[in-house]
BATORRO-414225 format. One record per residue (C-alpha): residue in three letters; y, z negated, x negated; residue number from 1. Coordinates in Angstrom, 2 decimals, padded with zeros to 5 digits, m for minus. Example, Ala and Ser with C-alpha at 12.3 -4.5 7.8 and 13.67 -1.06 7.14 Angstrom:
% BATORRO-414225
  code    north       up     east  pos
   ALA  m004.50  m007.80  m012.30    1
   SER  m001.06  m007.14  m013.67    2
This chain:
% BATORRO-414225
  code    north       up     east  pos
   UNK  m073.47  m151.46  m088.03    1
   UNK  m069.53  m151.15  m088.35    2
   UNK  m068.78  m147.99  m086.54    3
   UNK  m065.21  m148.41  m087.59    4
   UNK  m064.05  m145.34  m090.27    5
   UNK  m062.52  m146.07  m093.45    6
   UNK  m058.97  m144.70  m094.27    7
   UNK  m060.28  m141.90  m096.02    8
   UNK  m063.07  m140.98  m093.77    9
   UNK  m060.12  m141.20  m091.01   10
   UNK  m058.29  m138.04  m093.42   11
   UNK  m061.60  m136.38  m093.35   12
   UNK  m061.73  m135.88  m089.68   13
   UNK  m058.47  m135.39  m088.99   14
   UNK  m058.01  m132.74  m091.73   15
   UNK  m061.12  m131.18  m090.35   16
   UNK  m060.40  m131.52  m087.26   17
   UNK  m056.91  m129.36  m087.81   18
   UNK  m058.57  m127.01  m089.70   19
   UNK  m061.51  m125.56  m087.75   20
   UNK  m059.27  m125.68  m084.64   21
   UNK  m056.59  m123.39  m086.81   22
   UNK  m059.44  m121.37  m087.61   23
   UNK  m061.18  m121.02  m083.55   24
   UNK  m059.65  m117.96  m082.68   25
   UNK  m060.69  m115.90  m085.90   26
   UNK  m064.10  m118.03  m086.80   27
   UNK  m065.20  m119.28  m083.55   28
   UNK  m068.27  m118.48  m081.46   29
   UNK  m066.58  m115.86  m079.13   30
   UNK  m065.14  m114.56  m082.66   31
   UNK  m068.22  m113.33  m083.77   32
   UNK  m070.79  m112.97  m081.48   33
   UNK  m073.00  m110.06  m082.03   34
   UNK  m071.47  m108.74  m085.36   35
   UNK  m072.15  m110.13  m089.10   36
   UNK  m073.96  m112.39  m090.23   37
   UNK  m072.54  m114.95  m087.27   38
   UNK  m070.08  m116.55  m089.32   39
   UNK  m066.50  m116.35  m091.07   40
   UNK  m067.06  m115.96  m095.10   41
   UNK  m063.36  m116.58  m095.15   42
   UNK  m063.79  m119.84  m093.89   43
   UNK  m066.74  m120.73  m095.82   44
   UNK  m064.71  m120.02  m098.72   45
   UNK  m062.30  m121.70  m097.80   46
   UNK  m064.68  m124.83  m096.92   47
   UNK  m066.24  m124.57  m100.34   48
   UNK  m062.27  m124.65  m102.14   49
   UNK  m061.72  m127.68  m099.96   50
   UNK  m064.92  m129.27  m101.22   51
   UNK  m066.61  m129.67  m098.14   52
   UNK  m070.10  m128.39  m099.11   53
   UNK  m070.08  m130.86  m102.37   54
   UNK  m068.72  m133.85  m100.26   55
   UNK  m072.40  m135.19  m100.06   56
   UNK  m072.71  m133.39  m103.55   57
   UNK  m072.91  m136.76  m106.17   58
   UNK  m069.94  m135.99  m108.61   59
   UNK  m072.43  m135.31  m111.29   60
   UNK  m073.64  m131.74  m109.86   61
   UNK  m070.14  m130.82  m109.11   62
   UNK  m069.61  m132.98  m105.75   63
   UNK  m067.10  m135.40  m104.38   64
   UNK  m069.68  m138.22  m104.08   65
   UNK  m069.55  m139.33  m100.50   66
   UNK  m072.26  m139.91  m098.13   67
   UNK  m074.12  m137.80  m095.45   68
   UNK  m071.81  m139.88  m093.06   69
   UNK  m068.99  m138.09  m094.12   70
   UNK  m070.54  m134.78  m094.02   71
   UNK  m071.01  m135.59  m090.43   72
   UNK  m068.04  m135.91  m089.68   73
   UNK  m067.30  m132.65  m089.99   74
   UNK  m069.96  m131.43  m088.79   75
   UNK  m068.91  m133.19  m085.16   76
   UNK  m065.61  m131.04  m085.95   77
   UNK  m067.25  m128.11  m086.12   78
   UNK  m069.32  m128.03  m082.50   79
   UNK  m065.91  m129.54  m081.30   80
   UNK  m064.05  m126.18  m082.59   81
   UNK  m066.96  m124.39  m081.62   82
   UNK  m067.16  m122.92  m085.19   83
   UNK  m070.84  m121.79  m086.53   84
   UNK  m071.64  m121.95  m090.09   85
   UNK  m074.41  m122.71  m092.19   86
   UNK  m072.86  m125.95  m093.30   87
   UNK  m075.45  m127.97  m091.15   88
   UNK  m078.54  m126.71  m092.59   89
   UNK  m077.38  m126.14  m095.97   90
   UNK  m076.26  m129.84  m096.28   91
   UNK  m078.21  m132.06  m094.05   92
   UNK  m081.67  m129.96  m094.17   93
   UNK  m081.46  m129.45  m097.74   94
   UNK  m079.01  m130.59  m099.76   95
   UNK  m080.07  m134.38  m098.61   96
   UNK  m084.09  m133.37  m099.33   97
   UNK  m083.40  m132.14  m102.37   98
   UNK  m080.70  m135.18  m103.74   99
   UNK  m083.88  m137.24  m102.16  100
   UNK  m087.21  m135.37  m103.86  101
   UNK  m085.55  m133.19  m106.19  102
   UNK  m086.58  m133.33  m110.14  103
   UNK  m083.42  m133.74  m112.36  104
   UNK  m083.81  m129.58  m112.94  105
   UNK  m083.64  m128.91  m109.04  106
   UNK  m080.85  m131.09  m108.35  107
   UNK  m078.78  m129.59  m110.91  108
   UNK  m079.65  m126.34  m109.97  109
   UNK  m080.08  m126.59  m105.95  110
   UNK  m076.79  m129.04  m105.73  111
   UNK  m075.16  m127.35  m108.12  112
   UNK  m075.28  m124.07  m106.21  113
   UNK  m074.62  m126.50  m102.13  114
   UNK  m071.63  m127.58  m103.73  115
   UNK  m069.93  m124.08  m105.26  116
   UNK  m070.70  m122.30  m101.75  117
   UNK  m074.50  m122.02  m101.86  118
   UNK  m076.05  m121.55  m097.90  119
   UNK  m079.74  m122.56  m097.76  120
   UNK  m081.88  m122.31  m094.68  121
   UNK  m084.45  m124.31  m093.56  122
   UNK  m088.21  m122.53  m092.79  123
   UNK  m090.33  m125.11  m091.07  124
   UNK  m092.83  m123.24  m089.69  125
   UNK  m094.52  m125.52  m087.55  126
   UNK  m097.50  m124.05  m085.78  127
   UNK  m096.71  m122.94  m082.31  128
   UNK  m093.29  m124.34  m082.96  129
   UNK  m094.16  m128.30  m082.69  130
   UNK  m092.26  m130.38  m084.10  131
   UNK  m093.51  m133.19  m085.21  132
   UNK  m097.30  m131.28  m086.78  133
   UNK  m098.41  m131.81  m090.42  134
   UNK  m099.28  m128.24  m090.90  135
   UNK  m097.59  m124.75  m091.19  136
   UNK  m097.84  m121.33  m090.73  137
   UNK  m096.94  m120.51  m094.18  138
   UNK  m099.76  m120.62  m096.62  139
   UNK  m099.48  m121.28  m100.03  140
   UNK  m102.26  m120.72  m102.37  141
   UNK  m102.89  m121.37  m106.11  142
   UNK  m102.29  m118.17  m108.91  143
   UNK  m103.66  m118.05  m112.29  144
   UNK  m100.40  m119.05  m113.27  145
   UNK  m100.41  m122.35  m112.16  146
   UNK  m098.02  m121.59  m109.79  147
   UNK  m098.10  m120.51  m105.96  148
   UNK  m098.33  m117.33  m103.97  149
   UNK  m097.05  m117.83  m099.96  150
   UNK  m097.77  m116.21  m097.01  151
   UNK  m096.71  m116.30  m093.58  152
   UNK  m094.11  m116.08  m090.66  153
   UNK  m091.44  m118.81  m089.92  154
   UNK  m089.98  m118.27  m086.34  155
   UNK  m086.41  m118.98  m085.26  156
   UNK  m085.00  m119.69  m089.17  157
   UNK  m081.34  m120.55  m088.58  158
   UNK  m078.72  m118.33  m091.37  159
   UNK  m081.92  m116.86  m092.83  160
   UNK  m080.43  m113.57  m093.46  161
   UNK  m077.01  m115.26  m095.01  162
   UNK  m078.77  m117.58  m097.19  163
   UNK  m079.09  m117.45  m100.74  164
   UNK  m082.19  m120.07  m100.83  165
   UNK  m084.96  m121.42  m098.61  166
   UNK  m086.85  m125.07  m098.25  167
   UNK  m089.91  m123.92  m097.25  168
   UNK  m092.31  m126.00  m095.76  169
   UNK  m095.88  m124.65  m096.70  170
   UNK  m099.91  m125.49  m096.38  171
   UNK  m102.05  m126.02  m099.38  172
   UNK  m105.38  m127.18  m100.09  173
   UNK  m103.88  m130.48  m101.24  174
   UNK  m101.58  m130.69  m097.55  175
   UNK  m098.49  m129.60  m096.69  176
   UNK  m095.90  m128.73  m099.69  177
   UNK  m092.18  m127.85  m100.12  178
   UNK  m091.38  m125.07  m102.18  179
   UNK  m087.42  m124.10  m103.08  180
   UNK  m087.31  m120.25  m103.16  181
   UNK  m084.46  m118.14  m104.16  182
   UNK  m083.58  m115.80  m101.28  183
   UNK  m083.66  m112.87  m104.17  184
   UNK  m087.87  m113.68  m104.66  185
   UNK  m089.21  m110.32  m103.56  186
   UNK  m091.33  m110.16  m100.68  187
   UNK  m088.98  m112.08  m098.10  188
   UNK  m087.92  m110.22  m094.71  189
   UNK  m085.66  m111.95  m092.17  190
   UNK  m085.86  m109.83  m088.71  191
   UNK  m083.05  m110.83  m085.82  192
   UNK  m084.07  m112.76  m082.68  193
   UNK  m082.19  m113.03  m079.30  194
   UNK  m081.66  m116.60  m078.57  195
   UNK  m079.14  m118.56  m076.72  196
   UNK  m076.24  m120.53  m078.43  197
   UNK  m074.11  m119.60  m081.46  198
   UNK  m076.78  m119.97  m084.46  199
   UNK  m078.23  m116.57  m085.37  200
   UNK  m081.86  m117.31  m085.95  201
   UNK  m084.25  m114.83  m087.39  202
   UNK  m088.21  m113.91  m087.97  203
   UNK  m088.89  m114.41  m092.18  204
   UNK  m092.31  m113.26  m093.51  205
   UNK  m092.93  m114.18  m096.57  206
   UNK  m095.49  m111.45  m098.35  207
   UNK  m097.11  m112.43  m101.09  208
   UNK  m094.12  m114.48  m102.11  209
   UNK  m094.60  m116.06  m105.94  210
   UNK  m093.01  m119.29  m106.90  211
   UNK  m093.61  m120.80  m109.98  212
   UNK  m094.96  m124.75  m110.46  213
   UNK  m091.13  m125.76  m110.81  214
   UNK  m090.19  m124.77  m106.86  215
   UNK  m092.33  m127.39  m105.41  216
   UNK  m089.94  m130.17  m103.68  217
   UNK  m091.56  m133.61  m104.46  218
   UNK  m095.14  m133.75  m105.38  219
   UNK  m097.58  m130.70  m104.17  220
   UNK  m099.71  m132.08  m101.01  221
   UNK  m096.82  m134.80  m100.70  222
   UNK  m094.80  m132.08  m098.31  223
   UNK  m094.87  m134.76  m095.17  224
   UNK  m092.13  m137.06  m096.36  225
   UNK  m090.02  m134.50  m097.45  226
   UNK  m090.02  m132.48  m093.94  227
   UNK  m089.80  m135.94  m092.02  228
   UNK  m086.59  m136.32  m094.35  229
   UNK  m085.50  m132.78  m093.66  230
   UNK  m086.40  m133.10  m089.91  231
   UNK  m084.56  m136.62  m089.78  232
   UNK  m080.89  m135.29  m091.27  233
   UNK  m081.03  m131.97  m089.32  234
   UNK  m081.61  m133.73  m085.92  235
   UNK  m079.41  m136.76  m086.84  236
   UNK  m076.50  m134.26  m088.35  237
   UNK  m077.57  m132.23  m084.75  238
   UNK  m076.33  m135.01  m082.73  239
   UNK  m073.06  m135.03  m084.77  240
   UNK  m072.82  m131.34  m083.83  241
   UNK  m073.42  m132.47  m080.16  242
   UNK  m070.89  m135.17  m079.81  243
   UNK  m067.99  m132.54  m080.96  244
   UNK  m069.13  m130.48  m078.45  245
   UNK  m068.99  m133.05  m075.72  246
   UNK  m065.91  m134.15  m076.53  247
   UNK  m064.18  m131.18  m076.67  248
   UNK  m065.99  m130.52  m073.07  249
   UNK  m064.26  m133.58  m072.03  250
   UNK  m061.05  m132.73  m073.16  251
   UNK  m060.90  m128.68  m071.69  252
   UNK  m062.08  m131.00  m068.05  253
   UNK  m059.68  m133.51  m068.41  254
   UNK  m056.76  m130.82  m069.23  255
   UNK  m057.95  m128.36  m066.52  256
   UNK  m057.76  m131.28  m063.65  257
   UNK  m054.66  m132.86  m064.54  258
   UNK  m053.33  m128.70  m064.53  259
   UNK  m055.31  m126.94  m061.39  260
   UNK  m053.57  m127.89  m057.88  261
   UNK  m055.42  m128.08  m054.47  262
   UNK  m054.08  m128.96  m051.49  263
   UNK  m050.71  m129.58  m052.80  264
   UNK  m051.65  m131.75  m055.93  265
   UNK  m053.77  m131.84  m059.09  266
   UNK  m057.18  m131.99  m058.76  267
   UNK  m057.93  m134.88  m060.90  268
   UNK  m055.96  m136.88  m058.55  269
   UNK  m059.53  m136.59  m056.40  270
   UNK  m061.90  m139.14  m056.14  271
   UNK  m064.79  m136.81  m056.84  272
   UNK  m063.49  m135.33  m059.58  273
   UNK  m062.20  m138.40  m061.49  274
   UNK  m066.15  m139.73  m060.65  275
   UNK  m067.30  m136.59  m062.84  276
   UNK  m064.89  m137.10  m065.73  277
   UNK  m065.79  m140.88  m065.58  278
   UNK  m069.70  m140.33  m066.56  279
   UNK  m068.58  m136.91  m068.58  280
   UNK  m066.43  m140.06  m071.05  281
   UNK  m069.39  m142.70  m070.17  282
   UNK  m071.83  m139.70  m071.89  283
   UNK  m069.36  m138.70  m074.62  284
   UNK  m068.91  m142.41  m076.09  285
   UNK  m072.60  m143.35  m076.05  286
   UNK  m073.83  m140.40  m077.29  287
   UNK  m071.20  m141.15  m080.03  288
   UNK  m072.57  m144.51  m080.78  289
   UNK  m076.13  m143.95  m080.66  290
   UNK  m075.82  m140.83  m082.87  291
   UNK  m073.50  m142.44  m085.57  292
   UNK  m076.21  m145.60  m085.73  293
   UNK  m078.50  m142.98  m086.33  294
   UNK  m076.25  m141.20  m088.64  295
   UNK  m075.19  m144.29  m090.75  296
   UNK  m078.88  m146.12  m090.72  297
   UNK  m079.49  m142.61  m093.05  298
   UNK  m076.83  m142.71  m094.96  299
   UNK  m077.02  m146.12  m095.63  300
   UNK  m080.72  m145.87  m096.72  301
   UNK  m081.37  m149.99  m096.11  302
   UNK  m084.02  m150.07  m093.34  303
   UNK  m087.80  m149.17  m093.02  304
   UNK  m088.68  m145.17  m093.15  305
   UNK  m090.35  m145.88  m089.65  306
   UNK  m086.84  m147.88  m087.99  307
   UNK  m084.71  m144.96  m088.77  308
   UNK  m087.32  m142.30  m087.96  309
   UNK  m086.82  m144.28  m084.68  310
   UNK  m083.23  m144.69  m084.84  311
   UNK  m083.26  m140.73  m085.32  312
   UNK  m085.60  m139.85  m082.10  313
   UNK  m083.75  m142.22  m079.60  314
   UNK  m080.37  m140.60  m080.56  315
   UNK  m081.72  m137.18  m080.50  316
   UNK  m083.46  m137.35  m077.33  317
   UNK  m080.41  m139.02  m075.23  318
   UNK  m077.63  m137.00  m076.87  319
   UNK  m079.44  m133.74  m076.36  320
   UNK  m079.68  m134.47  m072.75  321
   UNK  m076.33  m135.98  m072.34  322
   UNK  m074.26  m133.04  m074.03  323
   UNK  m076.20  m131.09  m071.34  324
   UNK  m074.83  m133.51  m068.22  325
   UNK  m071.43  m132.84  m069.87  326
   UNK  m071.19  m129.06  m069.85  327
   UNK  m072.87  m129.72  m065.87  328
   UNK  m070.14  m131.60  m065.06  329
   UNK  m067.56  m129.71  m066.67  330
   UNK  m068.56  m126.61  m065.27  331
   UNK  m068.65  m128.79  m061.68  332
   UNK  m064.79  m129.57  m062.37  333
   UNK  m063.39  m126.35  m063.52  334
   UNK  m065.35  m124.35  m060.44  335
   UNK  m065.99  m120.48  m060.93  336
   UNK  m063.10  m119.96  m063.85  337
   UNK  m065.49  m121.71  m065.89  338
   UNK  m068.44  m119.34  m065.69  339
   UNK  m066.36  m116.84  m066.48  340
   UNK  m066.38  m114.36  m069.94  341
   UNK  m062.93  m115.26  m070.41  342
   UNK  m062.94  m119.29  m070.55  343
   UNK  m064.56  m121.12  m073.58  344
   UNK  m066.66  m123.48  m071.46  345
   UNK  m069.58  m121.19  m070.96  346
   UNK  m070.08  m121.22  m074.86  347
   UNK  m070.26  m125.02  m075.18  348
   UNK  m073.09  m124.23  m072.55  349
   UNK  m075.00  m122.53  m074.69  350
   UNK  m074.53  m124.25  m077.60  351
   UNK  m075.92  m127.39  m075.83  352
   UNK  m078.93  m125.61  m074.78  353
   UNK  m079.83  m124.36  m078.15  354
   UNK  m078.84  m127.50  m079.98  355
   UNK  m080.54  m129.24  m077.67  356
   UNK  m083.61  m127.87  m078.71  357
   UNK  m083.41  m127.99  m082.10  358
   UNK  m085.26  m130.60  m084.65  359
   UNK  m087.15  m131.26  m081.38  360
   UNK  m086.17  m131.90  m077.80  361
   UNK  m085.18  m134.49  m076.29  362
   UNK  m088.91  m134.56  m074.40  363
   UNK  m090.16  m134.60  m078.14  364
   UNK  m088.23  m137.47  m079.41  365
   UNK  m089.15  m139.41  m076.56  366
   UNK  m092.44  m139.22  m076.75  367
   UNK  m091.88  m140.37  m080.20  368
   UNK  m089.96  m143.73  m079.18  369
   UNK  m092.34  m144.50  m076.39  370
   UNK  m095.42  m144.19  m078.86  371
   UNK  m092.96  m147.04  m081.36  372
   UNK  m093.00  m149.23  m078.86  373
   UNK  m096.36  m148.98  m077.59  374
   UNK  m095.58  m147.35  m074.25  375
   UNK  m098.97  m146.21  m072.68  376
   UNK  m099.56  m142.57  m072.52  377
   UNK  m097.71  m141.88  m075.73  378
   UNK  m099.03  m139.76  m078.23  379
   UNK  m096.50  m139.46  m080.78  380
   UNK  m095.75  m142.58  m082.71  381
   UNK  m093.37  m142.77  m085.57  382
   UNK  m094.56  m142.75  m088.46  383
């Protein structure tokens, strides 16, 4: 693995990286809380003009043609702005599914739509919210028509009112199946939830929803390999999400020390202090690596399902927890000012908690690695 970007992937973050941060004050998470749908449409316009939402897009549905890789990368400029959108789930959730499973039809069609400004949420709809189960709580059953009629309640859907699709994840007789609805299909309901973090998530019931043959994703009963591959690029794209985050925690610490004085002299001149911005960097740069191995073993598509599946839960499980040490720390440094309304650290706080638990905790993906490599008392391998 060659962690080292290309010249052009180089342009791509640092473009991005300008951009969102132009765009904080107006787009970011203190911006909009509590009003809209819980992001800027002028900036997701103006994502879609700069080709953003095509950039994993191949050329022939109207994208640029890169890689998830570079979709990543801004994504890790996004959680270091602190801008929301639904760029993550649209693009690693199911834009990469569908470019995976689709049928020629649903490609054109689903990445057609990703790349001109299309958002599409993600309804998983694991029972009692584990990740990581084979079933759902969305049932699908047969019409006379050949085609499907679902049924059911998918909790904490991220951009489910915004979105103008779903990838639902669904049970039939034959196992679980992926359906592509469009968010217009009568009989859909999103309902608001209170959660912590940035994302708005919402309550969907789908009543007596009816899809025809042509909105299954893959093969019907073949729904597990699709929503491992949906599960693997919204965790691994996650951690991406994280890193920004944590870095930009490091940098408000390391700005704050060098500026606050005690005593007569800056703060970071302290032992203590430079100790906590030591591990916050030490966290920062290997949640970085591990998350971009994970990142690029996707993208790149050479290894074993099961390697990268692994790849995936290791990164997720020590990045969740380390963007968490990070804010800790930070908020250790910067004292009561950063617990405070006013100061942007508190948000990074909760953005870490509720990334943290997405695609599965870092208890989750744990238990995952342990059961690879045959730790005792594991009971989730990868499969």
């Amino acid at each position: 693995m060659d962690l080292t970007l290309t010249d052009d992937q180089r342009l791509i973050q640092s473009t991005a990286r300008d951009l969102l941060r132009s765009w904080a004050d107006t787009a970011g998470a203190r911006a909009l809380r509590g009003g809209g749908d819980g992001y800027s449409t002028r900036l997701w316009k103006e994502m879609v003009e700069l080709g953003w939402l095509g950039l994993a897009v191949p050329q022939i549905h109207g994208g640029v043609g890169e890689g998830f890789l570079e979709a990543c990368l801004l994504i890790e400029e996004m959680g270091g702005a602190g801008v929301p959108s639904p760029f993550l789930t649209t693009v690693a959730c199911a834009g990469m599914p569908i470019a995976r499973f689709g049928t020629e039809a649903q490609r054109a069609k689903w990445l057609g739509g990703i790349a001109s400004g299309w958002s599409v949420a993600y309804l998983r709809a694991a029972p009692s919210g584990g990740w990581g189960s084979t079933g759902s709580d969305v049932l699908a059953s047969e019409a006379h028509d050949g085609g499907f009629t679902l049924d059911g309640t998918a909790m904490f859907a991220a951009w489910a009112a915004a979105a103008d699709g779903f990838l639902v994840a669904a049970s039939t007789e034959a196992g679980l199946t992926v359906f592509l609805l469009d968010a217009a299909t009568a009989g859909i309901s999103a309902e608001p939830l209170e959660v912590v973090g940035p994302q708005p998530r919402y309550r969907v019931r789908l009543d007596q929803v009816g899809v025809s043959p042509g909105a299954v994703l893959g093969a019907v009963g073949g729904g597990r390999e699709v929503v491992e591959a949906a599960d693997a690029f919204g965790a691994a794209a996650s951690c991406a999400e994280m890193v920004g985050g944590a870095q930009r925690v490091l940098e408000l610490t390391v700005e704050y020390a060098g500026q606050r004085q005690q005593f007569g002299r800056p703060i970071g001149s302290f032992q203590a202090v430079q100790h906590h911005c030591a591990d916050m960097a030490i966290d920062v740069l290997g949640s970085r690596l591990i998350g971009y191995e994970a990142i690029w073993r996707l993208s790149a598509g050479l290894d074993p399902p099961a390697e990268v599946a692994l790849a995936v839960s290791a990164a997720k499980a020590w990045v969740s927890d380390a963007y968490q040490r990070v804010c800790a720390l930070g908020q250790q440094v910067h004292g009561a000012i950063g617990f405070t309304e006013e100061h942007d650290l508190h948000l990074f706080s909760a953005h870490a908690m509720s990334a943290a638990l997405s695609f599965g905790d870092s208890d989750f993906h744990t238990e995952r690695v342990a059961g690879a490599i045959g730790l005792p008392g594991a009971d989730r391998p990868v499969s």
